[in-house]
N, C-alpha and C positions, 0 to 999 in steps of 0.2 A: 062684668060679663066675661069677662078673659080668665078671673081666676073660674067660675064656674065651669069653662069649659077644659080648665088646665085640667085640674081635678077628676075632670070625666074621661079626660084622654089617660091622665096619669094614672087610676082606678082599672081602666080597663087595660094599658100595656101589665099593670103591677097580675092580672087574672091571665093575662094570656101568657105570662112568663110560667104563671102556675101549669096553667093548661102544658106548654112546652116541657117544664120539667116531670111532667105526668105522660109524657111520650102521645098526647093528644093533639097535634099541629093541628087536627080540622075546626078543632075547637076555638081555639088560640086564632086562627083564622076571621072566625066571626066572631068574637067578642072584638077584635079588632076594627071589621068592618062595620057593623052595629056604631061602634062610637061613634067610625067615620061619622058615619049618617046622621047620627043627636048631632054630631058638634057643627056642623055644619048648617043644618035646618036651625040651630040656635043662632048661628052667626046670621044666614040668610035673613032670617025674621028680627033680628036686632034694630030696633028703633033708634036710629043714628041721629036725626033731631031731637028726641027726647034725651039723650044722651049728651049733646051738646049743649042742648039747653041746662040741663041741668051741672055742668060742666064737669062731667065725669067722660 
């Protein structure tokens, strides 16, 4: 689960640096906060005894 959300966070700073060097900062803004949101509702909703059980 941890790389999944690496990935989403690392995807979206790697677009909002685009966005930034495009002189776009509102842009670069929400694509940032948008991840916030996925990564977190993924974390939130993470089944932490499936996760244990299976010992990952």
């Amino acid at each position: 689960m941890y790389r999944e959300m690496y990935v989403m966070l690392f995807d979206a700073v790697t677009k909002s640096l685009e966005s930034l060097a495009e002189g776009d900062a509102v842009s670069a803004r929400w694509i940032l906060e948008d991840a916030q949101r996925e990564t977190e509702s993924l974390f939130m909703d993470w089944d932490w005894e499936r996760e244990e059980e299976s010992g990952g």
